[in-house]
C-alpha positions in Angstrom: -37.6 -114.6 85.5 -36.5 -118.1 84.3 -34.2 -117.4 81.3 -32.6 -120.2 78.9 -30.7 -119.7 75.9 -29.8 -122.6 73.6 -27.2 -122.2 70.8 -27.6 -125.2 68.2 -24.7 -125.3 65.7 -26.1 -127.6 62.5 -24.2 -128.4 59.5 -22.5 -126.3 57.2 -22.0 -123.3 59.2 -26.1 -122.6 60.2 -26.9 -122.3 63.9 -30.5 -122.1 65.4 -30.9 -120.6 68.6 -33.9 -120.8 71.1 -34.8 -118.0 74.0 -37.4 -119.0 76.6 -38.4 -116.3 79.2 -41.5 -116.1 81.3 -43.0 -118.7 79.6 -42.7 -117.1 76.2 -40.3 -118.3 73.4 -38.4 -116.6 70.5 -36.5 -119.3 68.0 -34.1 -117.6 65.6 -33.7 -120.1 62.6 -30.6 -120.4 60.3 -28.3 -118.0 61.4 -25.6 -118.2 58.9 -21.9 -118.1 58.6 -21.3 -114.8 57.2 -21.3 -113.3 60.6 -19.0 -114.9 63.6 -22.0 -114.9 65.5 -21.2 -116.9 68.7 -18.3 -114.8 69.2 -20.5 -111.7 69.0 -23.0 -112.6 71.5 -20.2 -114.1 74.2 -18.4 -110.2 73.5 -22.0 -108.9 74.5 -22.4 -110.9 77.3 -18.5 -110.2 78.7 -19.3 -106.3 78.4 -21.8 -106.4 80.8 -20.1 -108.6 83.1 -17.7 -106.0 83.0 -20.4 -103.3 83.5 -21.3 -102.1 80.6 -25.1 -100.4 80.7 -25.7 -102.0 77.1 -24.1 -104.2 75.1 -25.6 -106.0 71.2 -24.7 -109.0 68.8 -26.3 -109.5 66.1 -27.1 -113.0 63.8 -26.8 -112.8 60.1 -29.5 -114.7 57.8 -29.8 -114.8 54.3 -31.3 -112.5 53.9 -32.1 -110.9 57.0 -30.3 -110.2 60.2 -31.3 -110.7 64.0 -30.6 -108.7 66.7 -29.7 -108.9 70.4 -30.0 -106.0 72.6 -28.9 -105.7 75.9 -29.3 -103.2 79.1 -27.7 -103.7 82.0 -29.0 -102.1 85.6 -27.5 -103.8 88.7 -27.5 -107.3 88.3 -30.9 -107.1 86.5 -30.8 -107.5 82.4 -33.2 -106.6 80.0 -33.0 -108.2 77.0 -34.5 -107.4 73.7 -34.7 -109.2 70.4 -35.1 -107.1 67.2 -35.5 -108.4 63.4 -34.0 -106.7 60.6 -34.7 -106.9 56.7 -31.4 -106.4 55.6 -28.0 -108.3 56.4 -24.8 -107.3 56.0 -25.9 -103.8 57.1 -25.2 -101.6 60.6 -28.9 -100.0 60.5 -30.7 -97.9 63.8 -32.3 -100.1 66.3 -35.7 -97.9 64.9 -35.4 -99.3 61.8 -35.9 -103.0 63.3 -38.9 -104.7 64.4 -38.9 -106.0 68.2 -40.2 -109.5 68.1 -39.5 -110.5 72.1 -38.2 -108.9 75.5 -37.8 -110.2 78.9 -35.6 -109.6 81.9 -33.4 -111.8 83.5 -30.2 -111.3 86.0 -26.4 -111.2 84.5 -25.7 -113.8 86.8 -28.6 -116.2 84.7 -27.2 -114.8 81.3 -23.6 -115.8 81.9 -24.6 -119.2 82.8 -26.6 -119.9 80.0 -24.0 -118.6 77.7 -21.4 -120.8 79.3 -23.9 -123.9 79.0 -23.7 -123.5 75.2 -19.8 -123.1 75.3 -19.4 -126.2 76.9 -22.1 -127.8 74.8 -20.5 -126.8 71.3 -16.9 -127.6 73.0 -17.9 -130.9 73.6 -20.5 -132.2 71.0 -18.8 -130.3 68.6 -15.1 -129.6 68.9 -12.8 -127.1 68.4 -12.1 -128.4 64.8 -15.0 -128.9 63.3 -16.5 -125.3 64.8 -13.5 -124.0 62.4 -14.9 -126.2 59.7 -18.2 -125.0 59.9 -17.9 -121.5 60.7 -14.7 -120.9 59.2 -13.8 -118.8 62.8 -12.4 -120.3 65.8 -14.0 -121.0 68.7 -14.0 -117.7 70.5 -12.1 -119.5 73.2 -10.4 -116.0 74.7 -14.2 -114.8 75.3 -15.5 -118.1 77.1 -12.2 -118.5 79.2 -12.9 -114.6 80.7 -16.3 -115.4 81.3 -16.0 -118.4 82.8 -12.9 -116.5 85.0 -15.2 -113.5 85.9 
């Protein structure tokens, strides 16, 4: 059940992000700015830590979008990654393809989510996130997190 996430901001407002589970691995490659998409996943993440049965964020490409789904039951997560053809559009999870799935706890998931925080906050900086991304650190999201 061994579960890592890694969240690799790049120049320019493109992230890449890496999920290992089980011994398999998913990589999602240039996710772009046009979605505020560490913000979205750490809003996933906090609804399930406060008990939400199923939370998603999704990861804008051009063109293209990625997918996170979430279900939570007890402290176990099952976690689902789904690709889509189109970005910029809100279409049924049916419509996507399911590229990986795993399980993991919610304990797992909200420290791998806070190991990317504190990764961004300190190679990166709160500035030059802004400069990238044109967002703001979603610092409101990691401090309840962190706090829960």
């Amino acid at each position: 059940m061994k579960f890592t996430l890694s969240y690799n901001i790049g120049e320019h407002g493109w992230a890449d992000v890496t999920v290992k589970c089980e011994g398999n691995t998913y990589n999602i490659d240039s996710i772009s700015y046009l979605g505020n998409s560490f913000l979205e996943l750490g809003e996933a993440v906090r609804a399930l830590l406060n008990n939400a049965t199923e939370a998603s964020c999704f990861f804008e490409h051009e063109p293209g979008q990625t997918r996170f789904r979430f279900f939570r039951e007890g402290v176990k997560i099952t976690f689902q990654i789904y690709t889509f053809e189109n970005e910029l559009m809100e279409e049924p999870w049916e419509n996507g393809e399911k590229v990986f799935e795993c399980i993991t706890t919610i304990k797992r998931l909200k420290s791998q989510f806070l190991n990317e925080s504190e990764k961004i906050i300190n190679n990166v900086g709160f500035e030059k996130y802004k400069e990238s991304w044109g967002f703001e650190f979603p610092k409101e999201v990691y401090e309840e997190i962190k706090n829960s």
